[in-house]
N, C-alpha and C positions, 0 to 999 in steps of 0.2 A: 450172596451179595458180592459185590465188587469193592475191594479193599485196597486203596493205597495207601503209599509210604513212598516221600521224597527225602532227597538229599540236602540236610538241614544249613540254611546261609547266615545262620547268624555270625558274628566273626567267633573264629576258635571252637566250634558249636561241632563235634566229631560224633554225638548219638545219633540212634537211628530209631525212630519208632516203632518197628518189626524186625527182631535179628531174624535169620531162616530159620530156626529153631519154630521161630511163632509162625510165621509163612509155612511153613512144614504142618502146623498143628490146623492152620485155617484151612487149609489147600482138602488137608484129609479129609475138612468136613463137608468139605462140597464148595467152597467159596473162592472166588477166584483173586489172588492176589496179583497188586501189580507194583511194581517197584523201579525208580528211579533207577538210570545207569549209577553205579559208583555209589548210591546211598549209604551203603556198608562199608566203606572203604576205611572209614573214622573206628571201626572198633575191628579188623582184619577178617570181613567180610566180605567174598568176592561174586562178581555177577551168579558165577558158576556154581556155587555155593547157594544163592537163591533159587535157579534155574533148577538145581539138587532136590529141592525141598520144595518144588511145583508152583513158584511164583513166576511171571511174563516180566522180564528185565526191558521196559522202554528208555527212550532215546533222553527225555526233555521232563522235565518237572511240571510243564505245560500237558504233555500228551497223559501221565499221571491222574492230574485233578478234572483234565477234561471227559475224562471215562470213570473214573471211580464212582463209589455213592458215598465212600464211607474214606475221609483220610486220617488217619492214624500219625500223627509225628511228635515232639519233643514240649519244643520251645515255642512261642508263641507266634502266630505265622507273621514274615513279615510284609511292608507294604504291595509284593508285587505278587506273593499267594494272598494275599486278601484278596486282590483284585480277581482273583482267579477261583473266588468260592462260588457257587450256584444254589440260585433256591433250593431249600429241602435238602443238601449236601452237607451232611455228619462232617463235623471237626470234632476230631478226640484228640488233646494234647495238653499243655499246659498253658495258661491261657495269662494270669495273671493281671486282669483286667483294671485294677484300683487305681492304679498309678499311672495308667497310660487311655487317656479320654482319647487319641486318636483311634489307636486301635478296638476300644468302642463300639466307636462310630462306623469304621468301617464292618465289622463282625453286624454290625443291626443294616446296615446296609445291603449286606448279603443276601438276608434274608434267607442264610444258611444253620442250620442245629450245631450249636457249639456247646461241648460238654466238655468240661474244666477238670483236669487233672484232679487239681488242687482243695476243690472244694467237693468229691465224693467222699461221703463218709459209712461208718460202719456202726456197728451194735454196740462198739467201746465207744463211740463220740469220737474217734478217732478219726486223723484222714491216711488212708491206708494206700494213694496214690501217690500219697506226698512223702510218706516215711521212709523209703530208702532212698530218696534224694535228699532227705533233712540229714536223714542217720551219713552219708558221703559227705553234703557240705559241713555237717560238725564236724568231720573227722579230718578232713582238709582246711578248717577254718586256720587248726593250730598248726597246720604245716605250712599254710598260706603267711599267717602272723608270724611265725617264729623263723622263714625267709624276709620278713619284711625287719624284723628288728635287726639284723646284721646290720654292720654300719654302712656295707656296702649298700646296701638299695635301703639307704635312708633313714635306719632305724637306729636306738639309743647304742646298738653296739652289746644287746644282752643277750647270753646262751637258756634257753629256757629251765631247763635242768643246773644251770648253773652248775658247778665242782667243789669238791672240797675245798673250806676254808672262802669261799665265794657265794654268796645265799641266792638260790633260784630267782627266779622272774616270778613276778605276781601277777598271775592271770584272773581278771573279772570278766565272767559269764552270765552275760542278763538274759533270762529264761532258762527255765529249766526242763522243756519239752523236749521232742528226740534230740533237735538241733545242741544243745545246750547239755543233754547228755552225752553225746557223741561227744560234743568237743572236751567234755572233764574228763572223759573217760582218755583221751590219748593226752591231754596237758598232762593228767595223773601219771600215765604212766610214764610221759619226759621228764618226770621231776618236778613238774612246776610249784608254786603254791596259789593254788586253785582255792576262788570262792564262785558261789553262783548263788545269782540273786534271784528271786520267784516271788510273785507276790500270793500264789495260792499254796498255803500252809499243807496241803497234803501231798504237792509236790515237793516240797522243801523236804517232808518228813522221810518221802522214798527217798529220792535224792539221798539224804542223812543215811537211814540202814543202807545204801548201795555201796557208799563210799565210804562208809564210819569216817576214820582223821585223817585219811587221805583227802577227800575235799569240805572245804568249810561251807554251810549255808547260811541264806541272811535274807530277812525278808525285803522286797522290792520297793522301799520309800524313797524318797526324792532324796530326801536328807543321807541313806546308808548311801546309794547309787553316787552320791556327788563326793562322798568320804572316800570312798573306795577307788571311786578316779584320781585321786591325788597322789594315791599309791603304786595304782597298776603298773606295769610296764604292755601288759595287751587287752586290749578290751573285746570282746566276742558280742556283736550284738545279736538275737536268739529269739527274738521275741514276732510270734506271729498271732493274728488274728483273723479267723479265715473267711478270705472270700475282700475281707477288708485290710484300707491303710494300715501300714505300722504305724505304731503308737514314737512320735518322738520323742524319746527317754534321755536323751542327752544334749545338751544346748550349745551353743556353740561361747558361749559363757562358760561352761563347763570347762571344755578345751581347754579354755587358759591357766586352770588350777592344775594341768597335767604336767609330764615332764618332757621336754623337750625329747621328740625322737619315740614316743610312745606310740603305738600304732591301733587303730581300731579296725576289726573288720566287722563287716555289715552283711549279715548271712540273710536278712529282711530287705533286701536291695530290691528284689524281683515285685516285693508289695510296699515299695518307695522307701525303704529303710528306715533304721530307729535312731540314727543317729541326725541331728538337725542339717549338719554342715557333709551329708553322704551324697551323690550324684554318682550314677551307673558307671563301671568301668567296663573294661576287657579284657581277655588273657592278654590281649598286643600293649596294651598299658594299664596294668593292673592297678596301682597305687596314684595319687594324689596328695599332696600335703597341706593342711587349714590351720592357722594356728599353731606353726611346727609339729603337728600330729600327722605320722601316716597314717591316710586310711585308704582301704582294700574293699572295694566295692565292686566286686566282679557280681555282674548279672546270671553268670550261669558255670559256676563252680566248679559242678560234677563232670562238666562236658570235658575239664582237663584229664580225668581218668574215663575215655568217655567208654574203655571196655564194662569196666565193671558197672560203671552205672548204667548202661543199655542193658544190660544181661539184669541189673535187681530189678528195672522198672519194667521190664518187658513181662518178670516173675507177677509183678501184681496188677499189670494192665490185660495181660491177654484175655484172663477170663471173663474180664469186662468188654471186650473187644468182641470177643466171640458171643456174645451174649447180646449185643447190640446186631451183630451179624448173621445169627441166628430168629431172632423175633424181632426185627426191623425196630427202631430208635423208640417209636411209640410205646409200644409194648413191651421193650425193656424196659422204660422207665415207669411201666406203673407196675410193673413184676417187684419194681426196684427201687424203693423211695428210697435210698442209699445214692445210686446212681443217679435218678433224678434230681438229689441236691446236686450233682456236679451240672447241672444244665445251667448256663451262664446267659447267653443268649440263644433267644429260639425264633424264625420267624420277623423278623425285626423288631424284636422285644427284650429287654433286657431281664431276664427270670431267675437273678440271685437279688434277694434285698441287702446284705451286704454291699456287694459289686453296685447296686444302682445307689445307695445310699453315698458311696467315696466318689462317685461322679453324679452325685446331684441330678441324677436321671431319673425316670419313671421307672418304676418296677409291675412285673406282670408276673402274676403266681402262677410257678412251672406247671400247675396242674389245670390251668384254664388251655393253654399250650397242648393238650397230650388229649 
């Protein structure tokens, strides 16, 4: 098969969907990779370096998608690679389809096979595409928060660890899945005083034996979640549901019981976030303030570390990747009811009932499709 991988435009967006490590593993197997000038450039990847590892370095991101069958990339494509998908043309990346009905539209319009990151799962019910981007944006959420509360970029002026004789920041964490343990786990260790809210009791329970009285848990009611904002100084919003909208867990009513200068981030931003008063940011302006609250709604987190995140994701896409390019899209996916939940649109059809569900669309079952 013929595999691309272009160089990612969203702003600040430095991953790459193929380091040469994977162009090296594809190349071996007989498949010919092709790859944007400069693609690698975002995590210190050079033409030469692909070129090493038996991939064909083209000119244009156009000459890419116009020969490929199969394109492999990050972030979700934007409007002028849509324009550039072809029928029966594999899109493998992260798609996040809920929140954004244009992009949709255009994906059914293609009448190109779009398979979703986001939404393959595994034998745990887990999604094993998503977890080491969840497990980076928890871990970044409290680095991102805890730059945001300086007084300088607009926050109450708290150190998260707080010092002797001056008591920590109180961080609230709604969700307790990767995203939500990522982030207790680095507040814990800045000192903070961590609680995290879950509404399913056998997460609360791991949660509990992980962290014994290093972090507090507390079940997810409207009534604990609106107490707990009155106190925080950051709030972590964590909470996904896959395939669909985030759930608005915090009102903009809420806001006003806060303290001036208290910051929230919104790690559910990419599936329209959970906070009522969120709207998508950017690394080039990261924060916004509603209600005297900063909030931190970057759309694509990990792409600020974007070495290590292209080196974890690349760890759990390849052999999805290779597997698709091995026994053509078809036939991986009925090899692979795992993989074939990540089939979002196919065909000009939209084939997640989630995703068709948050846009009021028709839905068509991935296996009439295949």
């Amino acid at each position: 098969m013929i595999i691309g991988t272009v160089k990612e435009i969203k702003s600040h967006e430095y991953r790459v969907g193929l380091t040469p490590e994977s162009a090296a593993e594809l190349s071996k197997s007989g498949h010919r990779v092709l790859v944007e000038t400069g693609a690698g450039l975002g995590i210190g990847a050079s033409n030469e370096q692909y070129v090493s590892a038996g991939a064909e370095v083209l000119g244009t991101a156009g000459e890419v998608f116009s020969s490929a069958e199969m394109i492999v990339k990050v972030k979700e494509p934007q409007k002028e690679e849509r324009a550039r998908l072809r029928p029966d043309q594999i899109l493998f990346t992260y798609l996040h389809l809920a929140p954004d009905p244009q992009q949709a539209e255009d994906l059914v319009a293609s009448n190109a096979v779009c398979i979703a990151y986001e939404t393959v799962t595994d034998d745990a019910s887990a999604l094993p595409l998503l977890k080491p981007m969840s497990q980076v944006a928890g871990r970044l959420a409290i680095q991102a928060g805890a730059s945001a509360l300086e007084k300088v970029h607009g926050g109450r002026g708290v150190l998260l660890g707080g010092v002797p004789g001056v008591p920590p920041a109180r961080v609230t964490i709604i969700g307790g899945g990767v995203v939500g343990l990522n982030a207790a786990q680095m507040a814990v260790g800045l000192g903070a005083d961590v609680t995290i809210f879950d509404r399913n009791v056998d997460v609360l329970e791991r949660l509990n034996l992980h962290f014994g009285s290093l972090a507090k848990t507390c079940f997810a009611s409207a009534t604990a979640i609106a107490q707990a904002l009155e106190s925080s100084d950051l709030v972590i919003g964590a909470v996904l549901i896959p395939g669909a909208a985030a759930p608005k867990l915090v009102s903009r009513s809420d806001l006003r019981s806060m303290k001036a200068g208290s910051v929230l981030v919104d790690v559910a931003i990419d599936q329209g976030g959970c906070f009522e008063t969120s709207r998508p940011t950017t690394h080039d302006a990261p924060t916004f303030v509603e209600e005297g609250i900063v909030h931190y709604c970057v759309a694509n987190m990990p792409g600020a570390v974007a070495r290590t995140s292209a080196y974890a994701l690349n760890n759990v896409t390849l052999p999805f990747v290779a597997r698709l390019a091995n026994l053509g899209w078809k036939a991986a996916l009925k090899a692979d009811h795992h993989l074939a939940n990540g089939l979002n649109v196919c065909r000009g059809h939209i084939t997640n009932g989630a995703v068709a569900k948050a846009l009021g669309a028709s839905f068509v079952e991935p296996a009439n499709q295949l």
